[in-house]
N, C-alpha and C positions, 0 to 999 in steps of 0.2 A: 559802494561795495567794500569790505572790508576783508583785507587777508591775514591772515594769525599764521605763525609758522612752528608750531611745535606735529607731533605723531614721532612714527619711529621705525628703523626698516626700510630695507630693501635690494631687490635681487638684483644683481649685477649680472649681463649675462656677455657672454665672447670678450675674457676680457685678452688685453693683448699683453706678449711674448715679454715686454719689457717690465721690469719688477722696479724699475726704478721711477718711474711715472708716475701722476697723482693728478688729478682733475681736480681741481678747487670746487668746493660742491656748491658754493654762492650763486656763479652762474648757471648752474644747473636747474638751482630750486628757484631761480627768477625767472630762467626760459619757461618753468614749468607753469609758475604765477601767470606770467604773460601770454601763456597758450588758453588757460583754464576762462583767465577772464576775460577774453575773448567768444569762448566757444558758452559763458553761460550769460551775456547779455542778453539774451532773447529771452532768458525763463522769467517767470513772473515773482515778486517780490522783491525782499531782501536780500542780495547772495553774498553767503561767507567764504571763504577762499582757505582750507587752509594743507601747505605743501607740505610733505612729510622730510623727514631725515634724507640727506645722499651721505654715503660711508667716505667718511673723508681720508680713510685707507685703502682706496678703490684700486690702484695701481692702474689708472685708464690713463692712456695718452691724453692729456689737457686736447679741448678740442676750441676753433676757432667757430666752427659751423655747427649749427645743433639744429634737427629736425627733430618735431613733438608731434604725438599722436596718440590718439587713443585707440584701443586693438577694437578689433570685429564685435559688434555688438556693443559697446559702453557706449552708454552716454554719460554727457559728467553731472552726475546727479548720485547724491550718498558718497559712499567710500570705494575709491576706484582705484585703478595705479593707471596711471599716465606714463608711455612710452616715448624715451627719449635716445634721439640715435648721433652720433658721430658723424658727420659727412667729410672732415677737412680737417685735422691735414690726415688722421686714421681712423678709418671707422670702429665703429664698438653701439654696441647699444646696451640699453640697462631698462628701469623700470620705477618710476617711484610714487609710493603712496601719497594718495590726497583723498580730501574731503570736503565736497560739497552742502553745504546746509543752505535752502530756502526756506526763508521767514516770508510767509505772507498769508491771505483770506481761502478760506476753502468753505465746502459747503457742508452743514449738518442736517438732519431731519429735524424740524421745531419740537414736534412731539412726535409719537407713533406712527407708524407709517403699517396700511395691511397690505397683504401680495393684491397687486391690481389696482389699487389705489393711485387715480393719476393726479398727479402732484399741483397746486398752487402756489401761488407766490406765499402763501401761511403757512405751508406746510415744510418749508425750509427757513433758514438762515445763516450768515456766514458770522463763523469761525475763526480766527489768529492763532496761527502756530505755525510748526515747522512741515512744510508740505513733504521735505524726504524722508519725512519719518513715517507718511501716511502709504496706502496704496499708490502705486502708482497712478492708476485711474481715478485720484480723487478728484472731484470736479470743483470747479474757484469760479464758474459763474452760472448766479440763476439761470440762463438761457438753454444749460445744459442739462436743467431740469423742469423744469417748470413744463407742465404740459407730458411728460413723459409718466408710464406706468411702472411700479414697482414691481420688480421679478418676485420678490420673498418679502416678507414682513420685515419690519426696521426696526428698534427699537428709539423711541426719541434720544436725540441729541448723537445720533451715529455718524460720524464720514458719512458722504453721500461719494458714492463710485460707480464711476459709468457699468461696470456689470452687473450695478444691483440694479439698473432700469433700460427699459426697452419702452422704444414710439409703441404708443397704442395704434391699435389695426385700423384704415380708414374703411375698410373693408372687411368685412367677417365671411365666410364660409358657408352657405345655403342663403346669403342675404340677396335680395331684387336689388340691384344695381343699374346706374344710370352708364351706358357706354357713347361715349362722345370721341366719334373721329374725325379726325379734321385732315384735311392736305392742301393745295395750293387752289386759295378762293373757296372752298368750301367745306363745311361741315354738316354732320348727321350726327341724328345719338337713336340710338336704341335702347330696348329695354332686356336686361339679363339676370344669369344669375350667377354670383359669385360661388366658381370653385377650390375658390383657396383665399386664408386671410392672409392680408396683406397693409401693413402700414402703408402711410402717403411717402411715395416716391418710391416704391416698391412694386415689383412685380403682379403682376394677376389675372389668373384664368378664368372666363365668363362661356359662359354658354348664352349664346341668343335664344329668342322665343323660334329662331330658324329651328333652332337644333345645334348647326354652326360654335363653333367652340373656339374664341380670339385671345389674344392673350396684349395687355396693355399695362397702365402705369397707375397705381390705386393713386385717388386722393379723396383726400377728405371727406365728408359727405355722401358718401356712397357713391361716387364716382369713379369710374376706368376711363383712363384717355387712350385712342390709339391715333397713333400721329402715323398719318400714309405720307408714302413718297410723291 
């Protein structure tokens, strides 16, 4: 991981009563490096690191303790500002700019892609570039397409993002369905008919040839499982 330290800015907030104090902004923008690359080991790729300016006319009491954090909602992903507080020996807290950049594989559509169109391993490929600059829901691996239906039409070579695609239904709506329930030491399956479509792993209402109306867990195949106690 590499960190760069230029940007520029930032808000100082509660500062204290004394005009003659000054916070060396060195340790500041190192607590902030060392929080950041921490909190983005986990993402995938390349990650840039870079801390922005602290006002080296802050008037902050120099602090021995420094707590870091990011506010409600951020992730450190793009351009954020990272919250940093005083604990010891005066409190004060402030704000400072950074910037996240992932370098790594995403996924595109090979060629055109039509709405409904469920995807094969042809009909994608990966891509290098910078993921923060993409949707957030860009998807970096086949598994999170392949098999899956297009919501809208794609143009070839698009970002592939998990909004543009939804699991195809294992179940359809007027379909004769196989109902398999099982509980402890035994199973039955009946024969029904689906009242609502439903992908695998998802919900679904069957009417039996009873009349009887159950509601279980679609899969694949034309199958509803319902698992009794």
């Amino acid at each position: 991981m590499s960190r760069i330290f230029p940007i520029a800015l930032l808000g100082v907030l509660l500062l204290p009563p004394t005009a003659e104090a000054r916070q060396d902004p060195a340790p500041v923008r190192a607590e902030v490096a060392r929080f950041l690359d921490a909190e983005t080991r986990s993402l995938p790729g390349e990650v840039r690191i870079q801390v922005g300016d602290f006002r080296a006319d802050n008037q902050l009491v120099p602090c021995v303790q420094f707590e870091t954090f990011l506010p409600g909602g951020v992730r450190p992903w793009g351009r954020i500002s990272v919250g940093i507080r005083c604990l010891a020996p005066s409190p004060w807290s402030a704000y400072v700019p950074a910037e996240i950049k992932v370098m790594g594989l995403y996924l595109i559509t090979a060629a055109p892609v039509s709405a409904g169109q469920i995807l094969g391993p042809a009909d994608i490929r990966r891509e290098s570039g910078e993921l923060t600059a993409l949707a957030a829901d860009v998807l970096t691996d086949p598994s999170q397409a392949v098999g899956h239906a297009a919501k809208v039409s794609l143009a070839g070579g698009r970002p592939l993002a998990a909004s543009h695609l939804r699991l195809p239904p294992a179940v359809v709506q007027g379909q004769p369905v196989k109902v398999i329930s099982r509980g402890p030491g035994f199973q039955v399956a009946n024969d029904g008919t689906a009242l609502s479509s439903a992908a695998d792993g998802q919900g679904a209402q069957v009417r039996l040839a009873t009349g009887q109306v159950v509601r279980g867990t679609a899969r694949n195949g034309g199958i509803v499982e319902i698992t009794l106690p």
